[in-house]
LUMDOVEX-159626 format. One record per residue: residue in three letters; residue number from 1; x, y, z of N, C-alpha, C, CB in turn. Coordinates in steps of 0.05 Angstrom, whole numbers, plus 5000, padded with zeros to 4 digits. Glycine has a CB too. Example, Ala and Ser with C-alpha at 12.3 -4.5 7.8 and 13.67 -1.06 7.14 Angstrom:
REM residues 2
NODE  vexba  pamar    nX    nY    nZ   caX   caY   caZ    cX    cY    cZ   cbX   cbY   cbZ
NODE    ala      1  5264  4886  5156  5246  4910  5156  5264  4934  5156  5226  4911  5181
NODE    ser      2  5257  4955  5142  5273  4979  5143  5258  5001  5157  5282  4988  5114
This chain:
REM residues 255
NODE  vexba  pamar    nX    nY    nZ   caX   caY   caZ    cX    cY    cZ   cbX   cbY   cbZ
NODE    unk      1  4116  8173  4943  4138  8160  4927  4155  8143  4946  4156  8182  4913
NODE    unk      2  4160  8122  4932  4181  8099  4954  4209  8108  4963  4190  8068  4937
NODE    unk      3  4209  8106  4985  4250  8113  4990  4255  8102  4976  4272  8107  5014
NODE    unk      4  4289  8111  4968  4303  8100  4948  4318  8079  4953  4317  8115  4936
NODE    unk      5  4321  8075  4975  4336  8058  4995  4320  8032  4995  4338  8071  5024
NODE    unk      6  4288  8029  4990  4272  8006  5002  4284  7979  4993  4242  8007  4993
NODE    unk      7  4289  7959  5006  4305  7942  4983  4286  7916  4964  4332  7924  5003
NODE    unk      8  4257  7922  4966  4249  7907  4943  4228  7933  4924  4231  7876  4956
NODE    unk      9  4254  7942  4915  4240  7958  4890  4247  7941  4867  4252  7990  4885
NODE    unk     10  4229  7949  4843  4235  7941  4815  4262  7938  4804  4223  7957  4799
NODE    unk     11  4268  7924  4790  4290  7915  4790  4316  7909  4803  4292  7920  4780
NODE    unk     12  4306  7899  4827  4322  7887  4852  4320  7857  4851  4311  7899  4882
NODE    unk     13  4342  7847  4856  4349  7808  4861  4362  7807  4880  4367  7789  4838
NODE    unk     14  4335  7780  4894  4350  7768  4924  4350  7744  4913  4333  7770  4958
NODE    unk     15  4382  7730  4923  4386  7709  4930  4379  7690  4953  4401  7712  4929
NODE    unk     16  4371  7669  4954  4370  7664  4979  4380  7630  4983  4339  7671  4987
NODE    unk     17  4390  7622  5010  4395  7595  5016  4381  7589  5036  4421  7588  5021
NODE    unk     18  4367  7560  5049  4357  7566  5074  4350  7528  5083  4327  7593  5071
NODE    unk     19  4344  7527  5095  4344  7492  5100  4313  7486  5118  4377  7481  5125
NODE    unk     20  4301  7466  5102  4270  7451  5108  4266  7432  5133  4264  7430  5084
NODE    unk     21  4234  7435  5138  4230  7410  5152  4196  7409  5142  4237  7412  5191
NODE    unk     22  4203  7380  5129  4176  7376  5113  4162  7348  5133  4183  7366  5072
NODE    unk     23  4134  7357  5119  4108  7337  5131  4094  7325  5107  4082  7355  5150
NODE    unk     24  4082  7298  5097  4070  7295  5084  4045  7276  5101  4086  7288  5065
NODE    unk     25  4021  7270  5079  3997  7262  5084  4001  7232  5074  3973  7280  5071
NODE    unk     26  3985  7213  5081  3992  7190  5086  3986  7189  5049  3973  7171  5112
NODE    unk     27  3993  7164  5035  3986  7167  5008  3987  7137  4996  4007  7188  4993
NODE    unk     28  3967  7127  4980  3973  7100  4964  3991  7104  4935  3942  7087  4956
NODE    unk     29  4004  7075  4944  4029  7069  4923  4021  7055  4912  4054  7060  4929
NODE    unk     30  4022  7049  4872  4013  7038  4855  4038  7026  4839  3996  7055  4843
NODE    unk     31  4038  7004  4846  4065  6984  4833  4060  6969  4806  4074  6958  4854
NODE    unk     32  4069  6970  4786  4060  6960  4756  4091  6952  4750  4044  6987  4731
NODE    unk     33  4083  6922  4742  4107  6906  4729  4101  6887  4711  4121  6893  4748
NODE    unk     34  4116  6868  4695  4112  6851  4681  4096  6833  4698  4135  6843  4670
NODE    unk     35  4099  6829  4720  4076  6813  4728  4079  6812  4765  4080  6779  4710
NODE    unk     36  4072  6839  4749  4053  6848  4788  4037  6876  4785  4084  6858  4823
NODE    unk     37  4010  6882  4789  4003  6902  4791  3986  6899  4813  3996  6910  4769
NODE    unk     38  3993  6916  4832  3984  6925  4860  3986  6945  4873  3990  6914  4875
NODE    unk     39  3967  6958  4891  3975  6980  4908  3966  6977  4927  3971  7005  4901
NODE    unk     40  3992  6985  4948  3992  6995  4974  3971  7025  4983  4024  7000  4978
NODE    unk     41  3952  7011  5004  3944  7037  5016  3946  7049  5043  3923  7037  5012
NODE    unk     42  3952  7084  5040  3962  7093  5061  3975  7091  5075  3956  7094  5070
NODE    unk     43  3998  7090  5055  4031  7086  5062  4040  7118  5087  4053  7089  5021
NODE    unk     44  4054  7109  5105  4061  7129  5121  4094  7136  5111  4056  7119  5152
NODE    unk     45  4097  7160  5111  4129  7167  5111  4132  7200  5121  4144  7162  5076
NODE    unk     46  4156  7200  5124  4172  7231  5137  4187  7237  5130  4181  7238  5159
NODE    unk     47  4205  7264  5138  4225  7268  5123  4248  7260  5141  4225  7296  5111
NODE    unk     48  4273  7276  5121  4290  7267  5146  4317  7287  5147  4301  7233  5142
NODE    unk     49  4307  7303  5162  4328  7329  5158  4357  7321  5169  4316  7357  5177
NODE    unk     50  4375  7329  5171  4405  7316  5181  4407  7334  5222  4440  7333  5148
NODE    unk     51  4418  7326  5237  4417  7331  5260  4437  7365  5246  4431  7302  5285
NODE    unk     52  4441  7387  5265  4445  7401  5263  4478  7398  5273  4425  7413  5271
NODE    unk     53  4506  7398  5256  4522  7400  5257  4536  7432  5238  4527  7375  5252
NODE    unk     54  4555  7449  5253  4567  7469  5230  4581  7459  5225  4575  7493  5230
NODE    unk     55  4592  7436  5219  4608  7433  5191  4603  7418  5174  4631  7426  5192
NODE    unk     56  4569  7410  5183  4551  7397  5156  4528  7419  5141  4530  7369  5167
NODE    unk     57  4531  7433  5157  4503  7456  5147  4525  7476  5127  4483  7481  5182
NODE    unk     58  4545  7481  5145  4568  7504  5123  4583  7493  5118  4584  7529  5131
NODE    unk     59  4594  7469  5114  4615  7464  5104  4609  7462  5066  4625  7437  5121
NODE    unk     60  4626  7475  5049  4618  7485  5023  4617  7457  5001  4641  7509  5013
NODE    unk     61  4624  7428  5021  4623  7402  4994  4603  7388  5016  4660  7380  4982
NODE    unk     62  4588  7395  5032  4570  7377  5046  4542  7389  5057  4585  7366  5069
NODE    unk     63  4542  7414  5044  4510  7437  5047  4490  7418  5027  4514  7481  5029
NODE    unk     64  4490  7404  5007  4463  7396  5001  4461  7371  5015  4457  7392  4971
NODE    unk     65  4480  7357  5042  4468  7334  5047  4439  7349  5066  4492  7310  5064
NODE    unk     66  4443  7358  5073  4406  7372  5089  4394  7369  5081  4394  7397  5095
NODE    unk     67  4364  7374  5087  4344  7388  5068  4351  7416  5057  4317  7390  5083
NODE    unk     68  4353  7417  5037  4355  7450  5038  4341  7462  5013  4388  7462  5039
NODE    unk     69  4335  7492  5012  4319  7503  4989  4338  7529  4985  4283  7510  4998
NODE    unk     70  4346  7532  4953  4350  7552  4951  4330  7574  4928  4376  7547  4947
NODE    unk     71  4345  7594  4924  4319  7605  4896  4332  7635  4891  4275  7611  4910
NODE    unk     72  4334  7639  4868  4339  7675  4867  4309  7683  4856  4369  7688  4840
NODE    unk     73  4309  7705  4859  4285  7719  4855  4284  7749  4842  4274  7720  4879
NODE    unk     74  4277  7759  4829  4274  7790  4816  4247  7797  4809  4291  7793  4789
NODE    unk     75  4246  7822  4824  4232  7835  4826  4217  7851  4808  4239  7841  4838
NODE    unk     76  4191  7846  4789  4196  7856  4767  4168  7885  4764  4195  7828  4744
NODE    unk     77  4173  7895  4792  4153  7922  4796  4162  7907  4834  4104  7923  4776
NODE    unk     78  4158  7939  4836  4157  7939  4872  4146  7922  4888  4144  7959  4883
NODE    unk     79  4154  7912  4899  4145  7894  4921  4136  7863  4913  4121  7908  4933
NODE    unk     80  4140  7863  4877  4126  7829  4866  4158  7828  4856  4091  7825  4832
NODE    unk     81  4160  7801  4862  4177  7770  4847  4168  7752  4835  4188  7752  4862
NODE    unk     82  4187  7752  4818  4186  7720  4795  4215  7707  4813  4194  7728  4746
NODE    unk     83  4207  7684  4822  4231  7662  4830  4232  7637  4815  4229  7652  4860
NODE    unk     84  4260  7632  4818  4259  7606  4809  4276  7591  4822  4263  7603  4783
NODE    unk     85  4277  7565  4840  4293  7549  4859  4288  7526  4860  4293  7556  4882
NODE    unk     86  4297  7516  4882  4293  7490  4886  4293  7479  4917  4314  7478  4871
NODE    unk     87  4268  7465  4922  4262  7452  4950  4279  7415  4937  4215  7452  4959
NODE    unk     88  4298  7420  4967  4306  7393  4962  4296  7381  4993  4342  7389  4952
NODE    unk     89  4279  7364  4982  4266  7350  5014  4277  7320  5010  4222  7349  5019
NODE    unk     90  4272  7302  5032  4266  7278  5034  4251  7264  5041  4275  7272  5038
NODE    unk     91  4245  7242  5029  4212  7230  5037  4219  7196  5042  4183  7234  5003
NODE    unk     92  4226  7186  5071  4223  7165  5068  4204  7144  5082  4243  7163  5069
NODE    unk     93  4193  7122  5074  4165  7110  5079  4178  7106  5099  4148  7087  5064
NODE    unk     94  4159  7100  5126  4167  7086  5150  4172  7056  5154  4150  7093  5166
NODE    unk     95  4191  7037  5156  4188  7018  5142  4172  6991  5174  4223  7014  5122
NODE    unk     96  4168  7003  5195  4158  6993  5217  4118  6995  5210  4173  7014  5246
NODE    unk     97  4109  6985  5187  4087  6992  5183  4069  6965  5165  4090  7021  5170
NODE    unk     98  4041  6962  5168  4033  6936  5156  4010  6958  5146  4026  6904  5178
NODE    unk     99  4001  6951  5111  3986  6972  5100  3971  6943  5082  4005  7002  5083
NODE    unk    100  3948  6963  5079  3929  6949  5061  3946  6937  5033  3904  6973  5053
NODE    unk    101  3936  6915  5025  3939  6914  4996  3920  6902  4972  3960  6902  4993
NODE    unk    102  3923  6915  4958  3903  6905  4939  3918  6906  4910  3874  6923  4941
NODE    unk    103  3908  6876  4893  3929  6874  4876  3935  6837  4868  3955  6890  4893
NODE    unk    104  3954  6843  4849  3963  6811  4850  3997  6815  4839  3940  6787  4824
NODE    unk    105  4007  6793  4846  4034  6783  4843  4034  6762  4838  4051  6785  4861
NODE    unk    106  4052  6751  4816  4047  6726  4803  4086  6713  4817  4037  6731  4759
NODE    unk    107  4099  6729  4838  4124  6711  4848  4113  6701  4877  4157  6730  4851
NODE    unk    108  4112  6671  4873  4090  6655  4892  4108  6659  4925  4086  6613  4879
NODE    unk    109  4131  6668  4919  4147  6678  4947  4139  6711  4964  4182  6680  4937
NODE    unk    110  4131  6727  4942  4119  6753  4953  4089  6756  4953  4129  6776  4939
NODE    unk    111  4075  6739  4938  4052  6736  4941  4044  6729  4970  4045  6718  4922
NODE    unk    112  4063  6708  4978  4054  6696  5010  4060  6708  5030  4062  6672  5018
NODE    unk    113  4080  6742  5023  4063  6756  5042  4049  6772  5052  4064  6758  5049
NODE    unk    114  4026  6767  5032  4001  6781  5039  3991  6761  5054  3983  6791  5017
NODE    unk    115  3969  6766  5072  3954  6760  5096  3943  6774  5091  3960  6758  5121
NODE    unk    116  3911  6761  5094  3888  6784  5092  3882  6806  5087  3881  6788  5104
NODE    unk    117  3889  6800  5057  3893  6837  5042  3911  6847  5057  3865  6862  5046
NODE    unk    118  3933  6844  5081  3951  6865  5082  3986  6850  5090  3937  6887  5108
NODE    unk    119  3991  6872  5084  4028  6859  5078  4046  6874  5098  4045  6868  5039
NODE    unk    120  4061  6863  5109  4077  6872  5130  4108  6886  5122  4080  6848  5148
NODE    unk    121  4108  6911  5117  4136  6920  5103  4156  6923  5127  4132  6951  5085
NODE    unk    122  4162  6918  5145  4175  6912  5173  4204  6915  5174  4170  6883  5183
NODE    unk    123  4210  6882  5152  4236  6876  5152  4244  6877  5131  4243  6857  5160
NODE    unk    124  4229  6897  5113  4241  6907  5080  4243  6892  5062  4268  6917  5076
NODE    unk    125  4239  6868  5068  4242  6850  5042  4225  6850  5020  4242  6826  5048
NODE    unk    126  4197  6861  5031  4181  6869  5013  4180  6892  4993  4164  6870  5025
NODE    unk    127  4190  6914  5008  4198  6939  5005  4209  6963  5015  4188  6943  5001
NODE    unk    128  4233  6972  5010  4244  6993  5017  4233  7025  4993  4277  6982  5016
NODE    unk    129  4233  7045  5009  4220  7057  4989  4228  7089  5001  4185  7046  4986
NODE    unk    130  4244  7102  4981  4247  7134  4991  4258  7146  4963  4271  7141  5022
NODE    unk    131  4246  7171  4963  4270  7189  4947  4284  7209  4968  4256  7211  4920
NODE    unk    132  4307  7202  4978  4331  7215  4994  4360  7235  4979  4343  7188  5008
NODE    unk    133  4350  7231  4957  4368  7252  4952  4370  7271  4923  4393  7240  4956
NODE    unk    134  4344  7280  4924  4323  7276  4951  4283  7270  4924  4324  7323  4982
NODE    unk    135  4273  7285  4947  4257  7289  4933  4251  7322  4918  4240  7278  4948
NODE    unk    136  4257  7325  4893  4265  7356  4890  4250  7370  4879  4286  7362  4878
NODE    unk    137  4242  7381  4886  4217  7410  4880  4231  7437  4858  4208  7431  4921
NODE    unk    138  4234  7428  4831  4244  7449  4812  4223  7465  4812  4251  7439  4783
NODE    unk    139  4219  7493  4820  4193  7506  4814  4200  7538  4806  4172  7504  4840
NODE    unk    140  4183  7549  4795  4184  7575  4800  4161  7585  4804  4196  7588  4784
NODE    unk    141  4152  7615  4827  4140  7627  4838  4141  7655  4829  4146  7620  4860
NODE    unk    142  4112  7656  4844  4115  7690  4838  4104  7701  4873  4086  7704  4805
NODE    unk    143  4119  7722  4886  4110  7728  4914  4110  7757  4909  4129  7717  4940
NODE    unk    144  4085  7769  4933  4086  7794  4932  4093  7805  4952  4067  7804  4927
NODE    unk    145  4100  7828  4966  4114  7829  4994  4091  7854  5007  4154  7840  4991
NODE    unk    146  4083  7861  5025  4078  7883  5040  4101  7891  5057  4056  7879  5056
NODE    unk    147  4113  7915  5064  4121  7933  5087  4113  7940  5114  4120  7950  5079
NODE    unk    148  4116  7914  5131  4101  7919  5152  4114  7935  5175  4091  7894  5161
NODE    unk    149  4146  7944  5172  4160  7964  5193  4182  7968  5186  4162  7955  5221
NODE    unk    150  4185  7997  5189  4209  8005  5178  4227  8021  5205  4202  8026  5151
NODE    unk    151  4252  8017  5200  4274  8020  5229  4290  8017  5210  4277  7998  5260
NODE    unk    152  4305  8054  5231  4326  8062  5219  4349  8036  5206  4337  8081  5240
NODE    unk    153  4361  8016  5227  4379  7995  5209  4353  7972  5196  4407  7977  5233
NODE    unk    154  4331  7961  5208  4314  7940  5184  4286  7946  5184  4315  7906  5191
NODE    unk    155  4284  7929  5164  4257  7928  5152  4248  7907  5154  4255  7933  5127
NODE    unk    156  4212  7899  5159  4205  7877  5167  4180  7875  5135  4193  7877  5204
NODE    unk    157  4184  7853  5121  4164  7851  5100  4142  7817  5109  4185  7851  5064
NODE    unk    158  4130  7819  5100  4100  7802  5095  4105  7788  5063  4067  7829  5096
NODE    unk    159  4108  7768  5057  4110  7756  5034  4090  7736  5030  4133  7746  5031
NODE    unk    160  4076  7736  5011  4052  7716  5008  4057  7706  4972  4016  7735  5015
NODE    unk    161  4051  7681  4960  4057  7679  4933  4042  7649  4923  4090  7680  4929
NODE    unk    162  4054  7631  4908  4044  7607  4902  4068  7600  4872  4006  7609  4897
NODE    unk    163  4065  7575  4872  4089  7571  4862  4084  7536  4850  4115  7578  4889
NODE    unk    164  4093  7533  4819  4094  7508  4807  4112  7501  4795  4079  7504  4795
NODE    unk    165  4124  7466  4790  4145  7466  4780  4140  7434  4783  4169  7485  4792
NODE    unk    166  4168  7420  4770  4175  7396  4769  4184  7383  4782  4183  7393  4758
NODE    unk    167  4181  7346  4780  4201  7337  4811  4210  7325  4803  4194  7325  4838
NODE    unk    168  4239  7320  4810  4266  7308  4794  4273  7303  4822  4290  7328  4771
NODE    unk    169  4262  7266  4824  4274  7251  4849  4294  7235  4846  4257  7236  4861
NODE    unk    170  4311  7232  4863  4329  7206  4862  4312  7183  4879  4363  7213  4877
NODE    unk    171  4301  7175  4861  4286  7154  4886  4298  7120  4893  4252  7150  4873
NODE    unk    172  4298  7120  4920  4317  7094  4921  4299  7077  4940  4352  7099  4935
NODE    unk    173  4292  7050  4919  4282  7039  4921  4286  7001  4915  4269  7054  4912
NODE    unk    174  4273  6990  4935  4279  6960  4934  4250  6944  4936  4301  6952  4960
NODE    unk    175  4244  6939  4906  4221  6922  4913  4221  6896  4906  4200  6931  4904
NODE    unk    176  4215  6880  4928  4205  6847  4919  4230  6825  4900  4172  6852  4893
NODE    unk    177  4253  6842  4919  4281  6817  4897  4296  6826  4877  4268  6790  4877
NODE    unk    178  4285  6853  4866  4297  6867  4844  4316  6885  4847  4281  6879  4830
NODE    unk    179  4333  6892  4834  4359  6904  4834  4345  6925  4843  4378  6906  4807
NODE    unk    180  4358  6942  4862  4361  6964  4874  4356  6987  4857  4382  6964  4885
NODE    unk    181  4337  7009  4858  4339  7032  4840  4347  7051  4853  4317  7040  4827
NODE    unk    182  4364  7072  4838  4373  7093  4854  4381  7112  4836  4394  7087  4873
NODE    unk    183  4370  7134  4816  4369  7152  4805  4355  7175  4804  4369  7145  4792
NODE    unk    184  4367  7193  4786  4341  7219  4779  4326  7216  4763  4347  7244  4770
NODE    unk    185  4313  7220  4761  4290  7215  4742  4261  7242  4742  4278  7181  4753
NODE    unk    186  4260  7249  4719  4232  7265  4721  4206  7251  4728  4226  7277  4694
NODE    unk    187  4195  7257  4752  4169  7237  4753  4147  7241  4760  4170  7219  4765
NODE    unk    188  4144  7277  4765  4119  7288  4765  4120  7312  4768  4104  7278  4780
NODE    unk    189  4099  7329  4779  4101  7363  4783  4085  7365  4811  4084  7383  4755
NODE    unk    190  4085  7385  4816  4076  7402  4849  4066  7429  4838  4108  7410  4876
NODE    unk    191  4052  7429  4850  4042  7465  4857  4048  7464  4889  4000  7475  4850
NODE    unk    192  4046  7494  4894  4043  7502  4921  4030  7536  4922  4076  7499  4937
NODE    unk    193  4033  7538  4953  4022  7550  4963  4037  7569  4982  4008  7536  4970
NODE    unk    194  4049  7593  4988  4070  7598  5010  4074  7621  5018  4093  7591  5004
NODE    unk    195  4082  7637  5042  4076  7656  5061  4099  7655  5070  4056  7652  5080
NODE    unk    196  4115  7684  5083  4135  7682  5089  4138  7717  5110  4153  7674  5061
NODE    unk    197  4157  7707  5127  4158  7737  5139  4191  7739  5134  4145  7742  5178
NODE    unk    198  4203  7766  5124  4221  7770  5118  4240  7797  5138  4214  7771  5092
NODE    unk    199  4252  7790  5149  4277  7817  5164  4290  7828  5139  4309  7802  5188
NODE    unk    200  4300  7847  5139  4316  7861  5115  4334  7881  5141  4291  7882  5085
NODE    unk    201  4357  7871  5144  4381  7879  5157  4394  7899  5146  4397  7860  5158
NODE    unk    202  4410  7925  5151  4419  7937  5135  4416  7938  5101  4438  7933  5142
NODE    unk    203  4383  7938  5092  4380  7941  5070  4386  7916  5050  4393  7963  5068
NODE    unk    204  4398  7900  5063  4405  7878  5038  4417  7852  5057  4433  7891  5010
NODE    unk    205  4415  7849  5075  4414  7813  5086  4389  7812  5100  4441  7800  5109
NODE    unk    206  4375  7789  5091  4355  7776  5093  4350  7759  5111  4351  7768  5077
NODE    unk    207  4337  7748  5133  4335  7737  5152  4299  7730  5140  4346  7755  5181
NODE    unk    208  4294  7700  5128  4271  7688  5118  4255  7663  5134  4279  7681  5093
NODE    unk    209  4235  7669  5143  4227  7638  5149  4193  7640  5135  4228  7628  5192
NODE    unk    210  4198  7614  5123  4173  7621  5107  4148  7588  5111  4186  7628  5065
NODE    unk    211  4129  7583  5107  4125  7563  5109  4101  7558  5079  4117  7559  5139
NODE    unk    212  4104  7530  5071  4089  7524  5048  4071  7495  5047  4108  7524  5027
NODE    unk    213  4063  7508  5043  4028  7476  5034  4036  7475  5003  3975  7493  5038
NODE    unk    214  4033  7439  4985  4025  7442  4964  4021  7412  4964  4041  7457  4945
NODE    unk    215  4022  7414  4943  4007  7378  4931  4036  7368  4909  3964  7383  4902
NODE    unk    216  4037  7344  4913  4062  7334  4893  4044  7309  4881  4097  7322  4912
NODE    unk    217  4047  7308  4847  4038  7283  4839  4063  7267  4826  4015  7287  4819
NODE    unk    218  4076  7236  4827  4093  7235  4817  4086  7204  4801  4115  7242  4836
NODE    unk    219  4077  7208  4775  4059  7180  4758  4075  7157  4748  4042  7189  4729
NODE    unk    220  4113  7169  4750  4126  7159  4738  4161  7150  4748  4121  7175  4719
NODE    unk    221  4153  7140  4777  4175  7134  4795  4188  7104  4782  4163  7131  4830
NODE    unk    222  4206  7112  4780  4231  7090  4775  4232  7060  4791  4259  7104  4782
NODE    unk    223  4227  7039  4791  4223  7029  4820  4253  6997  4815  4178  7016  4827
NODE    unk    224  4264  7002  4780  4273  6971  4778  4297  6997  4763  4252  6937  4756
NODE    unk    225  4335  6973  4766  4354  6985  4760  4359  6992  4717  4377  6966  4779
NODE    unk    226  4349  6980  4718  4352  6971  4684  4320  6981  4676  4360  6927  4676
NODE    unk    227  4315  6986  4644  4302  7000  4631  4271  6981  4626  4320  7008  4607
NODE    unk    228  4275  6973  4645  4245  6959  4644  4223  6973  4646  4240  6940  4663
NODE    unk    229  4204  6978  4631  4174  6987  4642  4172  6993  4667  4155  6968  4639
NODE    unk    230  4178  6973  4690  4165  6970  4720  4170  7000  4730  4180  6944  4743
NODE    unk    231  4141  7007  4745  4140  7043  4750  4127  7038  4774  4122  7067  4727
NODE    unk    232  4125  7062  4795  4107  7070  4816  4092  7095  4812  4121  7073  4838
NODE    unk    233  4074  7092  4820  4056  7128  4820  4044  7129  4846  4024  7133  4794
NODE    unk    234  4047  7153  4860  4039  7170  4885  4026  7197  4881  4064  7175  4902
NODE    unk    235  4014  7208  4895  4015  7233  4896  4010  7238  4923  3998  7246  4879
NODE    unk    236  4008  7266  4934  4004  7269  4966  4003  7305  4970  4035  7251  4987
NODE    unk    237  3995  7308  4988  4002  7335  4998  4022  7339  5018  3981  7347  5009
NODE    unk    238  4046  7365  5020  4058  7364  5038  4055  7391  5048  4081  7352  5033
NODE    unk    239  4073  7398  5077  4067  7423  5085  4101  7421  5084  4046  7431  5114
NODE    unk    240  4121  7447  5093  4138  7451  5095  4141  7482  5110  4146  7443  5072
NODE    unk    241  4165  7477  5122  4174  7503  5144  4206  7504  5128  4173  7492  5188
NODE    unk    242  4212  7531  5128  4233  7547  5116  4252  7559  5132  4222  7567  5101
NODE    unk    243  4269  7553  5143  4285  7579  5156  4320  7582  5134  4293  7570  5201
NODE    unk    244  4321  7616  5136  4342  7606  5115  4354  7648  5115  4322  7585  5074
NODE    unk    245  4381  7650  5107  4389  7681  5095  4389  7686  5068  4417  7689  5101
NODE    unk    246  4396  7707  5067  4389  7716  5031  4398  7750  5038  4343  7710  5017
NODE    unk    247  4408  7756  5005  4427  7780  5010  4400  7791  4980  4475  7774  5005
NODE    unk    248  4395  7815  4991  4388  7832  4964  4398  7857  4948  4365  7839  4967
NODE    unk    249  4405  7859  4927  4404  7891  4913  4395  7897  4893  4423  7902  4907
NODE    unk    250  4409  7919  4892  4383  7933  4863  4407  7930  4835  4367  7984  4868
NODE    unk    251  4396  7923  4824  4393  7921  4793  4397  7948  4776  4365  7910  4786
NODE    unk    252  4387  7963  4781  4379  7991  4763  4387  8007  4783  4344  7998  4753
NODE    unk    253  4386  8033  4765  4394  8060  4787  4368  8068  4783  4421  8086  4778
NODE    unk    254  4367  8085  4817  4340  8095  4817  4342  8125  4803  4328  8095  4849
NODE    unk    255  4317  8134  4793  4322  8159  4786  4305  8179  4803  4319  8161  4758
């Protein structure tokens, strides 16, 4: 029978806060407009976490400029969670980069600059391109935990799970002369994949670093300021690293 003390028994909820550093895989961009349809291939970009200041990481009106992920979670039998949170990453293209293109543009000023199937995005005039604030991972998960050591003040758990949900980017973007876009917008979904080793401190503060693989598709990026048709579509895989605290208790009385 489980101590009564363990702190991920059945009906127990951890909170948690904790801040990212994401990787993505190179990916082609598909631009559709009244009169341009083209895509970029093997667009490079990264994230861009904020330099480590405490009075930008804790200060209580400037914690989401980071990357950061939060999520509560309940436990609904020993040792398994249902979560639901949010990865807020950022993804911005590198703009020091000359990529394939293939496609046509009918504005005889951006047309010319392509060179030999490829276009030089350098000095942005062609294109600026990120969701910074951010790119956001609405998901919920389910994780299971093992008990890998128990000491008198902590506990060390093993967390393994997988996890899907929606992406609600602000994506800010400048293409080819057109008003600037910079909103939220629903514009695709993610699955993932994710592993985590967890401290459990006096029974209920959490010390988490977890890391996650998944895939993001997004068919329906915003790319012009006004309600025009004109859209982008990406998809890509990213990996992500987690470090972050979290407080847990129980819910129910044990009997």
């Amino acid at each position: 029978m489980k101590a009564q003390n363990e702190p991920f028994r059945k009906g127990a909820v951890m909170v948690f806060w904790g801040w990212n550093n994401a990787a993505y895989t190179h990916t082609d961009i598909h631009f559709k407009g009244a009169d341009y349809n083209f895509q970029l291939n093997d667009v490079v970009a990264h994230d861009r976490q904020s330099p480590f200041r405490f009075n930008l990481y804790f200060n209580p009106s400037k914690i989401t400029v980071p990357q950061v992920n939060y999520r509560i979670s309940y436990f609904i039998k020993d040792d398994m969670a249902i979560s639901i949170g949010m990865d807020h990453m950022k993804y911005v293209m590198d703009q020091e980069q000359t990529v394939d293109f293939k496609g046509n543009i009918s504005d005889p000023k951006y047309a010319a600059m392509v060179h030999n199937g490829k276009v030089d995005l350098t000095d942005g005039e062609f294109l600026q391109f990120e969701h910074t604030d951010g790119l956001n991972y609405i998901n919920t998960g389910v994780q299971k935990y093992r008990h890998l050591l128990n000491h008198t003040n902590f506990d060390v758990y093993w967390g393994y799970g997988a996890g899907l949900g929606v992406l609600l980017p602000k994506s800010n973007v400048s293409l080819m002369g057109f008003e600037r876009s910079d909103r939220f917008h629903v514009a695709g979904f993610g699955l993932d994949a994710r592993t985590s080793l967890n401290v459990i401190v006096w029974k209920h503060i959490v010390a988490q670093i977890e890391g996650k693989a998944g895939y993001i598709n997004l068919p329906d990026i915003k790319t012009t300021l006004n309600n025009k048709p004109d859209k982008a579509s990406q998809d890509f895989a990213f990996a992500q690293v987690n470090l972050g605290i979290g407080y847990t208790f129980n819910t129910k009385k044990n009997n």
